[in-house]
C-alpha positions in Angstrom: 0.0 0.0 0.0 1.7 3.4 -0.8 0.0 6.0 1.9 1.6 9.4 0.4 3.3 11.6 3.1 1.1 15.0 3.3 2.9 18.0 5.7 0.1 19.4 7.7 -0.9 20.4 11.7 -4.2 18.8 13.0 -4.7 20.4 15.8 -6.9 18.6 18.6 -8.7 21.7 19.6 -11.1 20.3 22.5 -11.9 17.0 23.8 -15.5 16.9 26.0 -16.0 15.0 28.4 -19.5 13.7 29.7 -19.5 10.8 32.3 -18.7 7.9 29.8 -19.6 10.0 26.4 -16.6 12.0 24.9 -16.5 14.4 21.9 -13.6 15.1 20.1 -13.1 18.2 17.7 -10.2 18.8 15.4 -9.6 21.7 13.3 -7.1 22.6 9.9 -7.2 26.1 8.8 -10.9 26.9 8.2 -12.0 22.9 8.2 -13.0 21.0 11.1 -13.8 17.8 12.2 -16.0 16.5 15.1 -16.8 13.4 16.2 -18.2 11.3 19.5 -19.4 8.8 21.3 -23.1 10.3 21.0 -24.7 12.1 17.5 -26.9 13.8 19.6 -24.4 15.8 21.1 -22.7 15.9 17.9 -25.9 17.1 16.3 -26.3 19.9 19.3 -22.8 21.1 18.8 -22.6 21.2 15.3 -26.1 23.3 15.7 -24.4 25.7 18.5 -21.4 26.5 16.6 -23.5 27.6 13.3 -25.4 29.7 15.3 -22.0 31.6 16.0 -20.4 31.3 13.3 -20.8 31.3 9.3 -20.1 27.4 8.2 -21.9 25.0 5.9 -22.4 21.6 7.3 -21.0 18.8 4.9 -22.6 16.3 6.5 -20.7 12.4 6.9 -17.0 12.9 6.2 -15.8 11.9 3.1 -13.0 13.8 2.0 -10.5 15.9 4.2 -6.6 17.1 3.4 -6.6 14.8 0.7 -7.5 11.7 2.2 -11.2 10.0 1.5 -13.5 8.4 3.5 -15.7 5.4 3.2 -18.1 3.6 5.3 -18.4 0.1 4.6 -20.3 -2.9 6.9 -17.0 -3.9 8.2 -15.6 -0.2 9.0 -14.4 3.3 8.0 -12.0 2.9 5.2 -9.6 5.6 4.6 -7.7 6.0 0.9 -6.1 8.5 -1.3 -7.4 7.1 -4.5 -8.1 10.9 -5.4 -4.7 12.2 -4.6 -2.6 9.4 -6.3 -4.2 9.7 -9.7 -3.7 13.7 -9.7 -0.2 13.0 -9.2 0.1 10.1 -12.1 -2.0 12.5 -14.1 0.7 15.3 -13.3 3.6 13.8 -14.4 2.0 11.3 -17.3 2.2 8.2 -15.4 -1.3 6.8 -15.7 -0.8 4.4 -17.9 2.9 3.3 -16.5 3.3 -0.6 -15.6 2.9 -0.9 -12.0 5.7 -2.4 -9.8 5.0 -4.5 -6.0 8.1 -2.8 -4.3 8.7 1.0 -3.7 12.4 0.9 -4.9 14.5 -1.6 -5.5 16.8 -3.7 -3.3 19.6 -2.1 -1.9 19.5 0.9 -3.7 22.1 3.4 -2.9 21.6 7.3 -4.3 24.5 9.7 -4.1 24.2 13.6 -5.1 27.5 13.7 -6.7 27.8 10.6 -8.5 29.1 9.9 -11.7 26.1 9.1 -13.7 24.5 11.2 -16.7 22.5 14.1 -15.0 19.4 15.0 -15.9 16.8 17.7 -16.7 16.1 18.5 -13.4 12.7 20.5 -13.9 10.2 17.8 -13.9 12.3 16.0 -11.3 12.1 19.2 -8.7 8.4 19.3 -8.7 8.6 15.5 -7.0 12.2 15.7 -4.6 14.9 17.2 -5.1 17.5 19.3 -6.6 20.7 18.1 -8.6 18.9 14.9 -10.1 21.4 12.2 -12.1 19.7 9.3 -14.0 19.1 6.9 -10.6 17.2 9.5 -9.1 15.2 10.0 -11.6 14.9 6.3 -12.1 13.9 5.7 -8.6 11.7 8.6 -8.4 9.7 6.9 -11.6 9.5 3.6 -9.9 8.0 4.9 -6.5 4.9 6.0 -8.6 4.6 3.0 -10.8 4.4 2.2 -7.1 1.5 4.3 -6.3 -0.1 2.9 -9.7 -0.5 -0.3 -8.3 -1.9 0.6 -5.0 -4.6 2.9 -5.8 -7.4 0.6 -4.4 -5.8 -0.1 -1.3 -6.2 1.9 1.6 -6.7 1.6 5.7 -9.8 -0.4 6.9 -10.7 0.5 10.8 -12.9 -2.2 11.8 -16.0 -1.3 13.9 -15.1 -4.0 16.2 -12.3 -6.5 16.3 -12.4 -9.8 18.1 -9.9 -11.2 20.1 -7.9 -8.2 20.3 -7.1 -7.7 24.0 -6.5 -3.7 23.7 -3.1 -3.6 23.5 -0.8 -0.7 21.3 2.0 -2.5 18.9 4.9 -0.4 17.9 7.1 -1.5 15.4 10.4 0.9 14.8 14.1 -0.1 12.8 16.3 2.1 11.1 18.7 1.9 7.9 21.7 2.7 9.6 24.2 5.6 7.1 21.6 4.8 4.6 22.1 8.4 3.3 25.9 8.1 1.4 26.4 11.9 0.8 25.7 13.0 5.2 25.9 9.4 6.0 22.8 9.8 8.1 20.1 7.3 9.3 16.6 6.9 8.5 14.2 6.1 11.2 11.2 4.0 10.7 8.3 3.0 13.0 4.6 2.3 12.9 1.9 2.1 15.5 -0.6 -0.4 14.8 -4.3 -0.6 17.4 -5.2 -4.2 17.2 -4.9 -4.5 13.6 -4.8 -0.8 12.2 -2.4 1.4 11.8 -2.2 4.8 13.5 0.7 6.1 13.5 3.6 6.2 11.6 6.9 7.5 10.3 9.6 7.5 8.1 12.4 10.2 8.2 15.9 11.0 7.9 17.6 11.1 11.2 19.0 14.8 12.7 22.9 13.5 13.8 24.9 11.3 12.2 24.5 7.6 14.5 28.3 6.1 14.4 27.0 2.8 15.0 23.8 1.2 14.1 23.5 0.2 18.0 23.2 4.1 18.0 21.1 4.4 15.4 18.3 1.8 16.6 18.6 3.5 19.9 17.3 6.9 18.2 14.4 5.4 16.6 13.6 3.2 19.7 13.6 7.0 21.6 11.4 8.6 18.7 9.1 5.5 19.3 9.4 5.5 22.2 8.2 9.3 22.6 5.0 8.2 20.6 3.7 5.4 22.5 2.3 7.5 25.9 0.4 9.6 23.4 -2.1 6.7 22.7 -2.2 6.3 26.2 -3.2 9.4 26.9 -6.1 9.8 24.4 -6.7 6.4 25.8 -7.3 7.6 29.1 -9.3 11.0 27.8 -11.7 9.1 26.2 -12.7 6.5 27.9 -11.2 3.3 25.9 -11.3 1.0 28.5 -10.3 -2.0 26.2 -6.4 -0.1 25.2 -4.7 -1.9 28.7 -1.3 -1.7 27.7 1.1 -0.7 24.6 4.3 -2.6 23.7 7.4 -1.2 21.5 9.3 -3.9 19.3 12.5 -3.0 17.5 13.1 -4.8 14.2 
């Protein structure tokens, strides 16, 4: 599944409580979300806050920052059908052949490499500057990627058996994985019985001189995300999340 990085602040602007009901409201720029335990006090606030305030109501969610909604028998399921074709569609690559692996094994890119370089217009608008033929090359394969994972997307379950409440975290980290700074990368994912939601994939900020050091830094960064479940655990009410465990790969 390719889920496409977007760089954006949801703020958690208020969570309500009420005895065992809870109401959570999130805002981005002039959008925002609520949701509950109770649609009649979603239905009150949602009438409250028109009163004050000029806003259309959208109804059922179905589309926010690029991500889409759907509500199925089985759960919410949450794509970016949408947003990956506008970006094949961009850069003519709807009719590429699709590939099963983001890049290819081992794959090592360097800035100042020997290889031919090339135009680097159409290459800026997806990373970044200085392109030779493997980045280009590897930034064509990630979205013959995408083209093959349009249809799949994140299914949250309405209920899930046998899960006894418990957080996963998975984290590992390609130690000097970046040849030109010789930095890490840092990898981890949060999964609630069995959906994801939370995770991460980014270039580390000092150079580990070991890769004991560098799984140490993304067992820290994992670390530091696991007590946040927790904590909206305990805010609203989700008496089956007991316990959250950290693995490192």
């Amino acid at each position: 599944m390719a889920w496409i990085t977007m760089r954006f602040s949801l703020q958690l602007q208020d969570l309500k409580l009420l005895g065992s009901l809870w109401q959570l409201l999130a805002t981005e720029t002039d959008d925002l979300l609520v949701t509950g335990s109770s649609k009649e006090d979603i239905r009150v606030f949602k009438g409250r806050i028109m009163e004050e305030f000029e806003m259309s109501d959208l109804g059922e969610l179905s589309y926010f920052l690029g991500i889409e909604f759907v509500s199925t028998s089985k759960g919410i399921f949450m794509h970016q059908k949408k947003y990956a074709e506008d970006i094949l569609k961009r850069f003519n690559m709807m009719e590429c052949n699709s590939v099963i692996t983001p890049t290819e094994t081992g794959i090592k890119l360097q800035i100042d490499g020997d290889e031919k370089e090339v135009d680097p217009t159409l290459y800026k608008q997806i990373f970044m500057e200085k392109p030779k033929t493997p980045h280009f090359l590897a930034a064509k394969r990630i979205l013959r990627y995408v083209k093959g994972t349009l249809d799949l997307g994140i299914l949250y379950p309405y209920s899930q058996k046998n899960i006894e409440g418990e957080v996963f975290g998975y984290s590992d980290s390609d130690w000097c994985g970046d040849k030109d700074d010789r930095k890490s990368t840092t990898g981890y994912v949060f999964k609630f019985g069995t959906s994801p939601i939370s995770w991460c994939s980014k270039k580390q900020s000092v150079v580990a001189l070991s890769t004991c050091e560098a799984e140490y830094i993304v067992a820290a960064m994992a670390a530091c995300q696991a007590p946040m479940a927790r904590s909206f655990n305990g805010r609203t009410k989700l008496e089956k999340l007991q316990s959250y465990k950290v693995v490192d790969g």
